[in-house]
N, CA, C and O atoms as a GROMACS GRO file, in nm:
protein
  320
    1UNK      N    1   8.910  10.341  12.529
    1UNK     CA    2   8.910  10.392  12.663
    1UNK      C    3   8.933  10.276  12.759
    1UNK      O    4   8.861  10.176  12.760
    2UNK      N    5   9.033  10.293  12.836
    2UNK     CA    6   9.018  10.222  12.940
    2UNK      C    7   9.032  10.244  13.098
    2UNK      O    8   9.082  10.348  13.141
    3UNK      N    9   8.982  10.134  13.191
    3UNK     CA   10   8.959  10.184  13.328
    3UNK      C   11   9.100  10.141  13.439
    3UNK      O   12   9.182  10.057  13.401
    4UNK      N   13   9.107  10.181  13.518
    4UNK     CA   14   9.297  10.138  13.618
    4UNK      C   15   9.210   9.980  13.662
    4UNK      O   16   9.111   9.957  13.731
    5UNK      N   17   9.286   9.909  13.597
    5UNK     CA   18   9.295   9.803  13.661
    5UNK      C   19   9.242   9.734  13.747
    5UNK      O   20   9.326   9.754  13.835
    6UNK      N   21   9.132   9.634  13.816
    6UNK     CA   22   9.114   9.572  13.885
    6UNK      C   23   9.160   9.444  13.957
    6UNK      O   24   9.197   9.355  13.880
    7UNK      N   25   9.166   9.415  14.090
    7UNK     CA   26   9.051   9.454  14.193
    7UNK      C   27   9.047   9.620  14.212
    7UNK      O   28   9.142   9.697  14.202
    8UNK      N   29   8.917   9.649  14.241
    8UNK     CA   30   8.907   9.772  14.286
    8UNK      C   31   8.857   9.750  14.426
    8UNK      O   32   8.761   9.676  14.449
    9UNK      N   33   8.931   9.822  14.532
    9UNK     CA   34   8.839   9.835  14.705
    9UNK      C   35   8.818   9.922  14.736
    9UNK      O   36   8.849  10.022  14.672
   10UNK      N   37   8.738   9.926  14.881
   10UNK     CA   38   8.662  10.016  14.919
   10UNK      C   39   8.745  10.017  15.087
   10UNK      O   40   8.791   9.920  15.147
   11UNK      N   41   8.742  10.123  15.119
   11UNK     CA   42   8.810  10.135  15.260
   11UNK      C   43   8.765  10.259  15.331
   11UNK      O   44   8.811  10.371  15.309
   12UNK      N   45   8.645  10.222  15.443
   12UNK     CA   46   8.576  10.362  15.515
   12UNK      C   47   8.620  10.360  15.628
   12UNK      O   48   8.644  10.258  15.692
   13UNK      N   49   8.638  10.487  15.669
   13UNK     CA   50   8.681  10.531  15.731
   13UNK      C   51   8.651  10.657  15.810
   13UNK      O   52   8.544  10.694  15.761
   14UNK      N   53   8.686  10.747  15.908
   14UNK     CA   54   8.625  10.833  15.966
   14UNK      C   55   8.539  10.933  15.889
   14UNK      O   56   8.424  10.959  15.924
   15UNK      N   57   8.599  10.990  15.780
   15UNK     CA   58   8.589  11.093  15.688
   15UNK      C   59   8.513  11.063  15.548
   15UNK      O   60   8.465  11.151  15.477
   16UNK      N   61   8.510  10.941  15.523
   16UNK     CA   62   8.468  10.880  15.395
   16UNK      C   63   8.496  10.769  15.362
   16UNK      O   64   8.522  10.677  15.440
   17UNK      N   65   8.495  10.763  15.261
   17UNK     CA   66   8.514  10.639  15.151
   17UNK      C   67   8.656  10.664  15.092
   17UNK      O   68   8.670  10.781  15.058
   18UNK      N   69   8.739  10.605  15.076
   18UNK     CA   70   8.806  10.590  14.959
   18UNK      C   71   8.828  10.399  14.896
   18UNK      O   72   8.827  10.283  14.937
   19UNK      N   73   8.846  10.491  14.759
   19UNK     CA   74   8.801  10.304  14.655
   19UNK      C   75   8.930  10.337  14.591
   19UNK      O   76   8.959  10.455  14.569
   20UNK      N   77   9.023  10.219  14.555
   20UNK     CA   78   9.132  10.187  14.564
   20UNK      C   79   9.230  10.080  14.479
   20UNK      O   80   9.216   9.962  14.512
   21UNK      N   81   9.302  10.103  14.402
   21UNK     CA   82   9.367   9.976  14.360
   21UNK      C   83   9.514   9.984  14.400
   21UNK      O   84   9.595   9.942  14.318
   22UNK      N   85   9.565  10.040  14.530
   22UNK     CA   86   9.703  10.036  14.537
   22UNK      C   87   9.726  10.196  14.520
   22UNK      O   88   9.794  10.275  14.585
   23UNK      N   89   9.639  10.211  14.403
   23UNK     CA   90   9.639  10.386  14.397
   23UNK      C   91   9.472  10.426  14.399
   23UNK      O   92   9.379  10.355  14.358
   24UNK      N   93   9.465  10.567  14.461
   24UNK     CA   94   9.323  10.635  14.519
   24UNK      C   95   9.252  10.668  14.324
   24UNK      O   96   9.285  10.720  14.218
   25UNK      N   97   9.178  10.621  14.367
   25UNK     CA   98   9.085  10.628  14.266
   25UNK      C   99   8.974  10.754  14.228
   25UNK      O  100   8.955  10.828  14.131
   26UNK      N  101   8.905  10.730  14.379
   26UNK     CA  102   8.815  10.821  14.363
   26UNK      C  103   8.822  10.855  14.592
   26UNK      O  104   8.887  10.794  14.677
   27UNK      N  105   8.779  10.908  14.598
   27UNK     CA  106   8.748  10.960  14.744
   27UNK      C  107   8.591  11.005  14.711
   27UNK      O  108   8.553  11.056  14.606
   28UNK      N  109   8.496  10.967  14.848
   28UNK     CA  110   8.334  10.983  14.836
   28UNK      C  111   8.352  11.055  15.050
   28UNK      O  112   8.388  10.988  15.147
   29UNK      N  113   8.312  11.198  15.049
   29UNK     CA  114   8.327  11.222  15.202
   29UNK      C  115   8.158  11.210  15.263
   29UNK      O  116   8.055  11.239  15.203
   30UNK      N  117   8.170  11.171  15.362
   30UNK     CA  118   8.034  11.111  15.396
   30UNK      C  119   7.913  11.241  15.410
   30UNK      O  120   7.809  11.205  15.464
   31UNK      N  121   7.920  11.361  15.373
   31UNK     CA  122   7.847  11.416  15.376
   31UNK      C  123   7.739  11.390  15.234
   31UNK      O  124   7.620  11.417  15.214
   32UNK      N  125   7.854  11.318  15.147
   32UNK     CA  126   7.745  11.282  15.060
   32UNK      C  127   7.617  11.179  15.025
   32UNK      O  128   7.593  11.103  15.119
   33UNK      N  129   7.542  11.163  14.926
   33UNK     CA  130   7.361  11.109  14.988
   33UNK      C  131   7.494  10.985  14.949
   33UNK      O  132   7.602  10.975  14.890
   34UNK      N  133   7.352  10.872  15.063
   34UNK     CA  134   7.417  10.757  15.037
   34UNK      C  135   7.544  10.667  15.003
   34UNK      O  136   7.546  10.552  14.959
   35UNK      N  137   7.679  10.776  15.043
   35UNK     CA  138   7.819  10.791  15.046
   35UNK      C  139   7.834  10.596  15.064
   35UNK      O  140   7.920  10.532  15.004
   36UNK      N  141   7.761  10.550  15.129
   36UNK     CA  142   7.822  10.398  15.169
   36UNK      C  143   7.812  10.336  15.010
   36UNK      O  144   7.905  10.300  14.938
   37UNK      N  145   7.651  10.335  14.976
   37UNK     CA  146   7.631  10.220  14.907
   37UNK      C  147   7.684  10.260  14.777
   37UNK      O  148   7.721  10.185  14.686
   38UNK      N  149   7.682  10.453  14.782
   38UNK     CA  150   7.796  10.482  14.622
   38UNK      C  151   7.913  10.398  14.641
   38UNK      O  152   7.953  10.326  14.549
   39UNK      N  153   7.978  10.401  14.769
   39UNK     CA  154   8.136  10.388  14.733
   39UNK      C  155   8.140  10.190  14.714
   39UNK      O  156   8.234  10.130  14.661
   40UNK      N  157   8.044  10.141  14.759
   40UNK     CA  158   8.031   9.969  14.722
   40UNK      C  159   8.012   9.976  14.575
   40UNK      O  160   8.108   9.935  14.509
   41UNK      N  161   7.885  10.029  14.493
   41UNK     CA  162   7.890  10.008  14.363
   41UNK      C  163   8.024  10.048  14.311
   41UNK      O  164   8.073   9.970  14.229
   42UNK      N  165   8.100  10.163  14.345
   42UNK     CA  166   8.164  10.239  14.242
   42UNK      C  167   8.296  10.134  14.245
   42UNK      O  168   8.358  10.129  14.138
   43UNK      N  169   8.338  10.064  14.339
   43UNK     CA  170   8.443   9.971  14.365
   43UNK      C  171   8.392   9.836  14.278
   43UNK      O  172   8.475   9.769  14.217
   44UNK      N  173   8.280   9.808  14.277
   44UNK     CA  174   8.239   9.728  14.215
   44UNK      C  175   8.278   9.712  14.010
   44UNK      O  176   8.291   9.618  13.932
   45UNK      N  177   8.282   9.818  14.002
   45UNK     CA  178   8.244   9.880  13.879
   45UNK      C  179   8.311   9.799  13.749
   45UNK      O  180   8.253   9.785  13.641
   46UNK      N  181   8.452   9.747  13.780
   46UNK     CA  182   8.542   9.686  13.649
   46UNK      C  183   8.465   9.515  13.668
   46UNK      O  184   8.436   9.444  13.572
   47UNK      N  185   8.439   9.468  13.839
   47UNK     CA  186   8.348   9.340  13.791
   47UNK      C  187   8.209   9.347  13.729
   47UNK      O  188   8.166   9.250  13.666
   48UNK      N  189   8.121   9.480  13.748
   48UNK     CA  190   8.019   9.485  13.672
   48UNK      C  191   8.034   9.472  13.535
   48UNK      O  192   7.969   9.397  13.463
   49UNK      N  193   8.143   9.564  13.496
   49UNK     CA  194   8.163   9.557  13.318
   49UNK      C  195   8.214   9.436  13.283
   49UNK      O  196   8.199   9.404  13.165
   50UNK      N  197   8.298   9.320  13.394
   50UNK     CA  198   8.309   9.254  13.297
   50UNK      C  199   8.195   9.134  13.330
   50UNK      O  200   8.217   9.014  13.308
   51UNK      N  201   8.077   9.185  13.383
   51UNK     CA  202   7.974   9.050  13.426
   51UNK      C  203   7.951   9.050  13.303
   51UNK      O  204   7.974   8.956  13.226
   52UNK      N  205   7.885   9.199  13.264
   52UNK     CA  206   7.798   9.206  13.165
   52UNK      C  207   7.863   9.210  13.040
   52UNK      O  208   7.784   9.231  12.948
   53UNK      N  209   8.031   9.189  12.992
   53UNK     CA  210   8.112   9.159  12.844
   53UNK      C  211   8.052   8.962  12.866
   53UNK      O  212   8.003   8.902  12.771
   54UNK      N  213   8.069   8.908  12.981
   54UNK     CA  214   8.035   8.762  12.972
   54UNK      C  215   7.856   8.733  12.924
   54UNK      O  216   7.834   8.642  12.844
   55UNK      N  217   7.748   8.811  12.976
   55UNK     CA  218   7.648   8.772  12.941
   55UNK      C  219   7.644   8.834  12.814
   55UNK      O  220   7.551   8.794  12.745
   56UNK      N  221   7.721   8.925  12.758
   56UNK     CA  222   7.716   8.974  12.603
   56UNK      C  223   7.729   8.882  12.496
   56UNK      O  224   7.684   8.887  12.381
   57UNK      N  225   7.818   8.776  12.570
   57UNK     CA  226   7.918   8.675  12.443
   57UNK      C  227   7.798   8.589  12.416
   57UNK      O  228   7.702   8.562  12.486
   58UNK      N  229   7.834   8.550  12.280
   58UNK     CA  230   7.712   8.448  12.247
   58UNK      C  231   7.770   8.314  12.311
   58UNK      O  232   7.688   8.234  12.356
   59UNK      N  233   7.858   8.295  12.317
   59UNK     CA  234   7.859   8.126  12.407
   59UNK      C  235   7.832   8.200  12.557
   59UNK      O  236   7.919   8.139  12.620
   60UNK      N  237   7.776   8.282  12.647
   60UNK     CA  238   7.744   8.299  12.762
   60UNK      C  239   7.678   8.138  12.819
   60UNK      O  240   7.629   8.050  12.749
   61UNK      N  241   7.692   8.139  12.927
   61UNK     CA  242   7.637   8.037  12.960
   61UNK      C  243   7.576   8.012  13.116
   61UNK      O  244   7.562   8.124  13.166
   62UNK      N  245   7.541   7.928  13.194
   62UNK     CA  246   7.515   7.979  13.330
   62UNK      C  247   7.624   7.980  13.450
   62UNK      O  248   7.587   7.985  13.567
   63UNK      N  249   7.749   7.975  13.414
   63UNK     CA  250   7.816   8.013  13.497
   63UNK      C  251   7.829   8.181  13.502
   63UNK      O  252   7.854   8.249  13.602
   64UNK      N  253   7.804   8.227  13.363
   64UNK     CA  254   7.853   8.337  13.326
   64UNK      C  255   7.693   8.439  13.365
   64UNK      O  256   7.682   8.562  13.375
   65UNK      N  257   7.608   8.354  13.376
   65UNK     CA  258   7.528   8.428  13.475
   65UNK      C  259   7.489   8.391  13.601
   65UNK      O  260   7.383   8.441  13.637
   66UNK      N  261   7.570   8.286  13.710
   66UNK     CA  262   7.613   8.337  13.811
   66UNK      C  263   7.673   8.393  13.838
   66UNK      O  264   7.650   8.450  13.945
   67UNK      N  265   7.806   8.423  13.763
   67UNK     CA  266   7.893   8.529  13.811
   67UNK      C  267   7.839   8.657  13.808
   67UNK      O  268   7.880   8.742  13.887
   68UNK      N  269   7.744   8.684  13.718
   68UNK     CA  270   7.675   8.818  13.695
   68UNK      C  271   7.613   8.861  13.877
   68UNK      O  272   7.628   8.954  13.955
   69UNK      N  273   7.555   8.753  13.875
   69UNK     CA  274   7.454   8.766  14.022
   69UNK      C  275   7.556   8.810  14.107
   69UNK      O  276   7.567   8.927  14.141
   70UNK      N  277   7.664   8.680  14.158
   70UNK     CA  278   7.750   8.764  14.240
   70UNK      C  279   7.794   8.845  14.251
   70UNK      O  280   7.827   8.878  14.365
   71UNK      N  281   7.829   8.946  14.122
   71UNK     CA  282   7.858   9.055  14.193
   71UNK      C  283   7.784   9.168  14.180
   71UNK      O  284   7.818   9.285  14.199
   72UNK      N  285   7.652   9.110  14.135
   72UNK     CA  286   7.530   9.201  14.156
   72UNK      C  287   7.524   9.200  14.288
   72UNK      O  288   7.509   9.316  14.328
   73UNK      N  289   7.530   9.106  14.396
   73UNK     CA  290   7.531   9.081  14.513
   73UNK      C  291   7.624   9.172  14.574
   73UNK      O  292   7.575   9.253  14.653
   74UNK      N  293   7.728   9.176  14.558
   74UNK     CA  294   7.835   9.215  14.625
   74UNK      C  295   7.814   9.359  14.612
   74UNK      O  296   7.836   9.432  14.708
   75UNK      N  297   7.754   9.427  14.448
   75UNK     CA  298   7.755   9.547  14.442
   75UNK      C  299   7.623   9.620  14.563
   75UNK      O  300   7.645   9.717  14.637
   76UNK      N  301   7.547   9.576  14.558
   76UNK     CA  302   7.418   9.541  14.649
   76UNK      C  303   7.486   9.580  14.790
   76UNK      O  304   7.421   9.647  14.869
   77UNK      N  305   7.622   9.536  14.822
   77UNK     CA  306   7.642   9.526  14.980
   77UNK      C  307   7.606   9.380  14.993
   77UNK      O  308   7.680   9.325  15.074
   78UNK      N  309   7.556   9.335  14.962
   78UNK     CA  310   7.521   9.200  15.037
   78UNK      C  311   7.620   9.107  15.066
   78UNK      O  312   7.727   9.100  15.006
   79UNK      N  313   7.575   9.018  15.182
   79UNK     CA  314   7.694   8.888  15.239
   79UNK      C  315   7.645   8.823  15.157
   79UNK      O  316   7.533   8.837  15.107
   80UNK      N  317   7.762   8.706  15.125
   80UNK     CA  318   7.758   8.561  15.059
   80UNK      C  319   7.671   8.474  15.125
   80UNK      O  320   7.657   8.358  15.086
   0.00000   0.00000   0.00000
């Protein structure tokens, strides 16, 4: 199985969310719960899988769990 390609973005707008790689992915309309911070994780989603293929590998190391953080961060919403 595989997922379209990353980067994936996020672009809100009057009506909703839409998350994005060039092509619409998914659309989130803001009547739904917590429509913001879904449509941040869900854009997030191909750097989450591959934080967590890097902390899987047995040579992981601590870059490979900062990168995890960051985009735990990012999925979070949070600024740098």
């Amino acid at each position: 199985m595989s997922h379209l390609p990353s980067p994936w973005h996020v672009d809100f707008g009057d009506d909703g969310a839409v998350i994005h790689n060039g092509v619409t992915i998914a659309k989130i309309p803001i009547d739904a719960n917590a429509w913001k911070p879904n449509a941040i994780l869900m854009s997030c989603a191909p750097d989450l899988l591959s934080a967590l293929e890097r902390l899987a590998h047995p040579m992981a190391d601590d870059d490979d769990l900062d990168y995890a953080r960051e985009i735990i961060r990012q999925a979070k919403g949070q600024q740098p």
